[in-house]
C-alpha positions as CSV (number, residue, x, y, z in Angstrom):
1,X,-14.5,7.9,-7.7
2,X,-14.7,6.1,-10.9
3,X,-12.1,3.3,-11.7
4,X,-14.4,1.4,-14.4
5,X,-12.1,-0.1,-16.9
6,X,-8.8,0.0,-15.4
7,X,-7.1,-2.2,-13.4
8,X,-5.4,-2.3,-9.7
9,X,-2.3,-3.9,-8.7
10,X,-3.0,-3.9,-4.6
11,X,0.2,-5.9,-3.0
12,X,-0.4,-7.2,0.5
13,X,-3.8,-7.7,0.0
14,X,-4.2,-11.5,0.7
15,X,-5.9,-11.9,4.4
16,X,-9.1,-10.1,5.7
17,X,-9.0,-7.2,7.7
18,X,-5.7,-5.3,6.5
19,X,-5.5,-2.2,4.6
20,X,-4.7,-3.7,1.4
21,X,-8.2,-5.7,1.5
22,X,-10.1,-2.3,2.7
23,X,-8.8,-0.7,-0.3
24,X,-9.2,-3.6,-2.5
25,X,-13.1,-3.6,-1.4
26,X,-13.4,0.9,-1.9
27,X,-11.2,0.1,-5.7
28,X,-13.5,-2.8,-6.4
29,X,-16.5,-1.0,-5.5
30,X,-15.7,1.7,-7.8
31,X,-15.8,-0.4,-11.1
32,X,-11.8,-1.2,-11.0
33,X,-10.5,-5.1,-12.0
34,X,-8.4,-5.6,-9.0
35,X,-5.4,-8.0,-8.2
36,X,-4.9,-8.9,-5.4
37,X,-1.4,-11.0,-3.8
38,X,0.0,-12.4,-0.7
39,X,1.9,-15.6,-0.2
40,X,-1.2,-18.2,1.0
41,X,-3.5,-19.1,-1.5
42,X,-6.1,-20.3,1.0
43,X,-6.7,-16.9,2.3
44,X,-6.4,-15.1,-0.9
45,X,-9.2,-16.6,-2.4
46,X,-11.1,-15.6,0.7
47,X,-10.0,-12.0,0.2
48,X,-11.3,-12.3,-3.8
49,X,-14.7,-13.8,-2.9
50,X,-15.3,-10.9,-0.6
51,X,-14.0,-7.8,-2.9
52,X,-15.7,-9.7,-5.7
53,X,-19.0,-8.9,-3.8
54,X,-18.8,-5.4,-3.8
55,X,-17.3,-5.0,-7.3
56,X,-19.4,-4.0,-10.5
57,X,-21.1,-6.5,-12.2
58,X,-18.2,-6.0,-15.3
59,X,-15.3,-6.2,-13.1
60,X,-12.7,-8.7,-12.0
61,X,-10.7,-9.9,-9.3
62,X,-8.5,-12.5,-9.1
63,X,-5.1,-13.4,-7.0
64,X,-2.1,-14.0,-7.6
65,X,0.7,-15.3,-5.1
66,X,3.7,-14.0,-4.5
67,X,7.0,-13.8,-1.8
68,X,7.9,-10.0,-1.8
69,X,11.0,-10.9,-0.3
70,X,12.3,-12.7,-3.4
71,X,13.0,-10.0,-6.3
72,X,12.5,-12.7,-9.1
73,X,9.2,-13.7,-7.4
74,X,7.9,-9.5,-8.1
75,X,9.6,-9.6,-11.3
76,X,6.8,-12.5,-12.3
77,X,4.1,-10.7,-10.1
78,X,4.9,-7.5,-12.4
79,X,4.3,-10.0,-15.6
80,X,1.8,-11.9,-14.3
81,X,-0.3,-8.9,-13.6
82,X,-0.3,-7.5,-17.3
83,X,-1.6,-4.3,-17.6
84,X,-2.0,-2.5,-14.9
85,X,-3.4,1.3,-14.6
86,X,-3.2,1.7,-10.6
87,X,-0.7,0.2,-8.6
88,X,-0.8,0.4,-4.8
89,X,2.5,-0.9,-2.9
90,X,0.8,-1.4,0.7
91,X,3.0,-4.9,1.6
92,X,5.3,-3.9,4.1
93,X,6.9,-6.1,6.8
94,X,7.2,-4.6,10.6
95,X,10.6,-5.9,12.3
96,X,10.0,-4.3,16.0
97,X,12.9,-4.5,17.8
98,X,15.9,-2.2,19.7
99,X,18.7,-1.0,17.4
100,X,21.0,-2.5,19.6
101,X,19.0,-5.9,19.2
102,X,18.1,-5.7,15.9
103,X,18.3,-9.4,14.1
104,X,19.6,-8.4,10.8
105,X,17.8,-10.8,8.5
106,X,14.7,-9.0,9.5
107,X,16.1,-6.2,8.6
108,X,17.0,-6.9,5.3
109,X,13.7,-8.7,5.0
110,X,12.2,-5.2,5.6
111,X,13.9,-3.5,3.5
112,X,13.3,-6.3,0.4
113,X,9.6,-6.0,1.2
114,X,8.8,-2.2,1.7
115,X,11.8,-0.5,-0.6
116,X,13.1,-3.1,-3.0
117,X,9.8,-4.9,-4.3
118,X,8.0,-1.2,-5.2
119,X,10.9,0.0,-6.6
120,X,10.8,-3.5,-9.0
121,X,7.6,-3.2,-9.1
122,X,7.2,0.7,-10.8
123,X,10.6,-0.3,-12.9
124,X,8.5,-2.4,-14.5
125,X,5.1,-1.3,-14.3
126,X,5.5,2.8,-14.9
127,X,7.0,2.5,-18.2
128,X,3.7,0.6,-19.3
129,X,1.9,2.9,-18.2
130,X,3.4,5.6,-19.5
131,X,2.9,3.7,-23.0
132,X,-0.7,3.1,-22.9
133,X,-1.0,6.9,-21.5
134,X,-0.4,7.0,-18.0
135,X,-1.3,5.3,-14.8
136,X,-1.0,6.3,-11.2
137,X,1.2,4.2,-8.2
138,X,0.1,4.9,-4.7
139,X,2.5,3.9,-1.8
140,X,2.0,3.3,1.6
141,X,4.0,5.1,3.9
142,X,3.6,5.6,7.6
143,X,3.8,8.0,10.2
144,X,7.4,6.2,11.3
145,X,9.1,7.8,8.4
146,X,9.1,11.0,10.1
147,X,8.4,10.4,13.4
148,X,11.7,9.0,15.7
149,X,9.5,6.1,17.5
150,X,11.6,3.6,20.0
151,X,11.6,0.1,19.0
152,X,10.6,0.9,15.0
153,X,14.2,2.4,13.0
154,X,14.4,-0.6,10.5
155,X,10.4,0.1,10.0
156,X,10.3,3.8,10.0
157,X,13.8,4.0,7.7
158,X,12.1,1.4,4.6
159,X,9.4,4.2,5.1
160,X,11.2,7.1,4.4
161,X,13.3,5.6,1.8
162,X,9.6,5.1,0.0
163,X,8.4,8.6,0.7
164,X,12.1,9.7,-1.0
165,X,11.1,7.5,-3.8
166,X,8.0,8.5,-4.2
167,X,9.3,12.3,-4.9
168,X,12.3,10.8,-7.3
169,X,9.3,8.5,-9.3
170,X,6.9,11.9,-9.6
171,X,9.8,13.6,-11.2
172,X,11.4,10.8,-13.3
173,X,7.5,10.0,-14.6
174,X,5.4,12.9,-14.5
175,X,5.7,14.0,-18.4
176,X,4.6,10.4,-19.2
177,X,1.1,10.9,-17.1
178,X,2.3,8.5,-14.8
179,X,1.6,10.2,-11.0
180,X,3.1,8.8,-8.2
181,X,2.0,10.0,-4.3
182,X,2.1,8.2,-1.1
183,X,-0.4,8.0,1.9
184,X,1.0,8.2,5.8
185,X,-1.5,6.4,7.6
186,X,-1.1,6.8,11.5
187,X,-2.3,4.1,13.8
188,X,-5.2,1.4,12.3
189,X,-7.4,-1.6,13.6
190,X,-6.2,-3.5,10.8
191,X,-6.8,-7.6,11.8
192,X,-3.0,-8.2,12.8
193,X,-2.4,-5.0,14.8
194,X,-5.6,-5.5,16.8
195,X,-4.7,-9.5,17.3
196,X,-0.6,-8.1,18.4
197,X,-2.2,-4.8,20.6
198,X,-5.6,-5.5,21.8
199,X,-8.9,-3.7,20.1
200,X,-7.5,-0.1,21.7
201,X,-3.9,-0.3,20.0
202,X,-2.4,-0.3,23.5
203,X,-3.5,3.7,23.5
204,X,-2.3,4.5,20.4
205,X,-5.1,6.4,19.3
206,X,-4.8,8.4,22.0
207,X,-1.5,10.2,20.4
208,X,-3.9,11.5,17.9
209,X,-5.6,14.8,17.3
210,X,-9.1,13.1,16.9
211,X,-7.6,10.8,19.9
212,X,-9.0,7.8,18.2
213,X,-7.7,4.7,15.8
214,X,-8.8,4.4,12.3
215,X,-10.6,2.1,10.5
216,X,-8.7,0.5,7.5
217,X,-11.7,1.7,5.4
218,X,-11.1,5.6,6.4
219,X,-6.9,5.5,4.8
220,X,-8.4,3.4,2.2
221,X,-10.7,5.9,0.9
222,X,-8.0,8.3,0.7
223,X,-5.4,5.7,-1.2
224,X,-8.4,5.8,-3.6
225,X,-8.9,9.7,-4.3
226,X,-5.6,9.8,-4.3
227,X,-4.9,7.0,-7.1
228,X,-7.9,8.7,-8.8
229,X,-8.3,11.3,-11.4
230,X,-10.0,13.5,-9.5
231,X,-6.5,13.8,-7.9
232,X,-5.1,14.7,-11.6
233,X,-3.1,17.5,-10.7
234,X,-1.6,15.6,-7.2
235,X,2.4,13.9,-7.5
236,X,5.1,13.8,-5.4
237,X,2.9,14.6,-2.5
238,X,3.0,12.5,1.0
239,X,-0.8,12.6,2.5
240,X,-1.4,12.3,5.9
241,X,-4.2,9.9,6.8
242,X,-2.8,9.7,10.7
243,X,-5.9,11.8,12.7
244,X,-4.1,14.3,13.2
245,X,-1.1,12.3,14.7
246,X,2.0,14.6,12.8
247,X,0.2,17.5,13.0
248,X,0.5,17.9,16.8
């Protein structure tokens, strides 16, 4: 995969050890300038020092903060960021709770991270792609948005609204060589899941096929192929990166 020259909008990348710093790190590595937000500066420039490591000796990475959760706040990332030829929407925010005992400000806090900022975000971003010849946005969905799992209905409902999106966005965009696709990943020993669950996910790999957990690194590979032009002919689609979990 060759992203030399362009540039990557990754949003919830600020703090070590989630997916949006694994695929900041596999974007970096393949020549892309890479952008990288969260909300704490502190850690963010942690999370730049390390992708700036692996990246070519020609590309940049830099961060820039930004509060999701405030629509004017995205409307500034999406200026702040310039041009931008990739953009992966990976913040998302997890409100676990019953139905019944749901606390609706987190569930409109959900909903404002994992729905409203992407959809800002591509209003503003896809048409400038689309001007400068096209682009590719990657979103990242999860296995909740088709799987009915207890505790997780504010969670897995932002996640289907994105995987609905992200079929509407491949047809509104596709003639202007903008492609947009979305990546399921199934259960992950990202740093915050492993510090909530313990190292073994509470068994959660278990409900796999390959009965393991992944490694951010393995979904971020495949955010990459899929933002890539080797996945030229790929939109609308919905890629599974869950070992097997929706297939069984």
């Amino acid at each position: 995969m060759d992203f030399t020259g362009r540039t990557a909008l990754v949003t919830g990348s600020g703090a070590i050890g989630g997916l949006g710093h694994a695929t900041a790190r596999t974007l970096a590595a393949g020549g892309a300038n890479v952008i990288i937000t969260g909300t704490d500066p502190d850690r963010g420039a942690q999370v730049v020092d390390d992708v700036q490591s692996v990246a070519g000796s020609a590309a940049t990475v830099r961060f820039v903060a930004a509060d999701l959760a405030d629509p004017r706040a995205v409307q500034q990332l999406a200026d702040d960021a310039g041009k931008v030829d990739v953009l992966v929407n990976n913040a998302g925010v997890v409100p676990f709770g019953a139905t019944t005992e749901q606390d609706i400000a987190d569930f409109d806090a959900a909903f404002a991270v994992n729905v409203r900022a992407p959809f800002v975000l591509v209003a503003r971003l896809a048409p400038r792609m689309a001007a400068r010849g096209g682009g590719s946005i990657v979103n990242v969905s999860s296995t909740a948005a088709g799987l009915g799992m207890p505790l997780m209905a504010a969670y897995g409902a932002t996640k289907a609204a994105l995987e609905s999106l992200t079929r509407t966005w491949a047809a509104e965009f596709a003639a202007s060589n903008v492609r947009v696709n979305a990546v399921s990943p199934g259960p992950m020993t990202t740093a915050k899941v492993v510090a909530a669950m313990g190292p073994d996910l509470g068994g959660m790999g278990l409900t796999t096929a390959l009965k393991r957990t992944a490694d951010p690194a393995e979904v971020a590979r495949v955010i990459a192929f899929v933002a890539d032009d080797d996945a030229s002919y790929m939109t609308g689609a919905v890629v599974a990166a869950d070992g097997g979990r929706t297939a069984i």
